[in-house]
Every structure is written in C-alpha cells, then in structure tokens.
N, C-alpha and C positions, 0 to 999 in steps of 0.2 A: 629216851631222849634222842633228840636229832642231832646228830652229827653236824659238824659246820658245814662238810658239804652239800647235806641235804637245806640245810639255812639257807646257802649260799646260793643255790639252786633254786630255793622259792622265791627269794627275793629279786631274783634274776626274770626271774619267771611272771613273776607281778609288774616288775618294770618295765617290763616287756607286753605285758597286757596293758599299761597304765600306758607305755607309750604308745602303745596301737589304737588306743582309743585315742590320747592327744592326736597321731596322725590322721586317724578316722574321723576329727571333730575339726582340725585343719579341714580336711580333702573336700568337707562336707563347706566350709564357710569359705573356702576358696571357689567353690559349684556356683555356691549363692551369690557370691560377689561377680563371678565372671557372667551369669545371668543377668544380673543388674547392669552391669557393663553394659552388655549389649544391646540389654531394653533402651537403656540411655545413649546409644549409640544410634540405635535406629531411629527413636524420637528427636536427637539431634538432625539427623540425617531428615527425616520425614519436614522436619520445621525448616533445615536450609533449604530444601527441594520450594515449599510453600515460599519462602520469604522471596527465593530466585524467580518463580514463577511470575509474583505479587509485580514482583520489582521490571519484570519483562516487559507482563502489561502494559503498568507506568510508564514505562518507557517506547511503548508502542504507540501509546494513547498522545505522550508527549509529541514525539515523533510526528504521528497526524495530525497535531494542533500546527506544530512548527510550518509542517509545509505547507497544512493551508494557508497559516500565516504570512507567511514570508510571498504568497502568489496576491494577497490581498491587492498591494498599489497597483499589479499589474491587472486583476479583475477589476478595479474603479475605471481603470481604463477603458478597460473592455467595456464597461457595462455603461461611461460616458459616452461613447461613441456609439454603441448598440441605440441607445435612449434620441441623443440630439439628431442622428444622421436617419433613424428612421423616417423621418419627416418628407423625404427625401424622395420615395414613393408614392410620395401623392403628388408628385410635380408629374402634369399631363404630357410634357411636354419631352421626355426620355423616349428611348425607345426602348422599342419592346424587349429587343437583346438586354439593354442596358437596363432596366426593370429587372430583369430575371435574374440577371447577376448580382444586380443589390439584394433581393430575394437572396438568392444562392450564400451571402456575405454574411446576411445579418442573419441567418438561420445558423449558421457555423456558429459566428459571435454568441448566439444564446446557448447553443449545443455546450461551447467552452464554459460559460455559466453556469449554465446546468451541471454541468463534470465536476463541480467543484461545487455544490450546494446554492447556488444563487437563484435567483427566481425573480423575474419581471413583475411586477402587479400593478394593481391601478383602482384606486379606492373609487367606490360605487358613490354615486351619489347620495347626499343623508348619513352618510357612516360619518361615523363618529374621529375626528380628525388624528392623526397617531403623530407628535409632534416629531418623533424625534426619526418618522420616514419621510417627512412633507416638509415643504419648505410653501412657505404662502406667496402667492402671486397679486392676489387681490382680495379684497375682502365685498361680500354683500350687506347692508344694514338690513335685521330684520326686527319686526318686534314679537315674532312667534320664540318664546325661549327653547323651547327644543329644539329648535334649530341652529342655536349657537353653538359655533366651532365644529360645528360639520362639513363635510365637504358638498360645495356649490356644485362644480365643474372639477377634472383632473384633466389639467394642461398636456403633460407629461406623464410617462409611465415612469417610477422607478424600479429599484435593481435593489434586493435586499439576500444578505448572507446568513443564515443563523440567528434572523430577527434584526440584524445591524445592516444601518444603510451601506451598500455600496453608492448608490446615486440616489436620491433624494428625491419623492415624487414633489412635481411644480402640480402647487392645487388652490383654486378660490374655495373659502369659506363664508360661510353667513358667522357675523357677528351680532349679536343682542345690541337692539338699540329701541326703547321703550318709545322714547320718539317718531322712529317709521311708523309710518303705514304703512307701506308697501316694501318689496324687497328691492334694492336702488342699490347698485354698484357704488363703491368711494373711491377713493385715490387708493394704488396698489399699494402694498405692503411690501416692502423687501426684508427678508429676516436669514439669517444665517445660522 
C-alpha cells in the first residue's frame, strides 16, 4: 500500500499535469484569439485606408465641380463678350494695329474658355436644332418636312460647357408649313 505521501505526491503530480495542460490549452486559445485580433485589426485598418481613400476622391471630385462652378457667371461673361464683340472684326474700317489686337483679345477670351471646358460652336446648316443651345431669331416656312426645326442660317456662335449653354447660339429655322410652296422667311420669333 501507498503511503499518504506517496498519495500526496501523485495527486500533486496530476494536478500539476492537469494544470499544465489547462495552461497549455489557455496559451494555445490566447495564440488563437491574438491571431484573430489582428486579422481583424488589419482588415479594420485595410477598410479605413479604402473608405479614406474613397472619401478623398469624393472630395476632390467635389472640389473640381465647385470651382468650375462657382467661375460659371464669370465664363457667361466671357463667352458673352467673346460671341457679340466678335462682330467687330469685320468692321473695314479699324486699323490694322487695332484689328490685330481684337485678334490678340478675343484669342485670350477663348483660351480662358477652353481652360475651363468651354467650346464655341456653331450649328451647320440642316442639323437638327438643339433647343436648349439655340435661341431662334427667325423662322423659314417650309413644306419639305424634313426640314422642320433645322437650322436655316446660325446668326451667332454659341459658347457651351459640359453640354450646358454658357451663351446661347442666335439661329433661323425652317418650320413645317403644308401650305408653302417655297421656303419664305416670317416674322422673327423671339424665345427665351
């Protein structure tokens, strides 16, 4: 028979292995967990990097809306004065210094347009009228339908931003009129 100290010693002995396996089964789910930690820390980390990046953008994107923005009433300007004072150039009567420098002026004035996305145009004749760049001057009767709400003549160039008028081209159009014979000017149209 075993002595109590040899008992005592076994039992000693066992709860000591029984505890080193509890610590060894701790050490092992404390490993696991501090893993998990960090996957989840870096995936944290990985998604604010993306959301911050996302939101940069956004806010760059913003940013370049705003300032074109906010330069628009000052481009209508520009692009008024570019448009009406051209005209100006076909007076015979300047001289040639004075020529060159409207020249000189109104190439700046487009340059500043162009900087900023704007674009002069000027609808071909037969195309198809685009209402919301053109403003009517006059209209033609026609009884050829295909040629309703085309453009007749373009008075004026306009000045367009991103598809949106800055100035407005001045244009005759043929309207449908089963009645003409011929194509015969009417009273202008003014429309806003």
């Amino acid at each position: 028979m075993e002595t109590q100290s040899e008992i005592v010693a076994e039992e000693n002995f066992s709860e000591q292995d029984s505890s080193a396996a509890t610590l060894e089964k701790i050490f092992e789910l404390q490993q696991k967990n501090s893993r998990q930690l960090i996957q989840s820390l870096r995936e944290n980390l990985n998604f604010q990097n993306q959301v911050r990046q996302g939101m940069q953008r956004e806010l760059d994107e913003l940013k370049e809306i705003q300032r074109g923005e906010q330069f628009t009433p000052i481009l209508r300007a520009v692009a008024a004065v570019c448009v009406e004072y051209r005209k100006l150039l076909a007076d015979e009567t300047l001289s040639r210094r004075t020529r060159r420098t409207l020249e000189l002026m109104f190439d700046e004035l487009e340059e500043i347009l162009s900087e900023y996305d704007a674009e002069v145009f000027t609808s071909s004749i037969g195309e198809q009228r685009r209402p919301l760049l053109t403003k009517i001057v006059s209209t033609f009767k026609t009884a050829d339908k295909n040629l309703h709400n085309t453009i007749a003549r373009s008075r004026r160039p306009g000045v367009m931003r991103n598809g949106h008028p800055l100035y407005r081209e001045f244009v005759d159009v043929y309207v449908y009129d089963a009645t003409a014979g011929t194509v015969k000017k009417s009273e202008a149209i003014r429309t806003e």
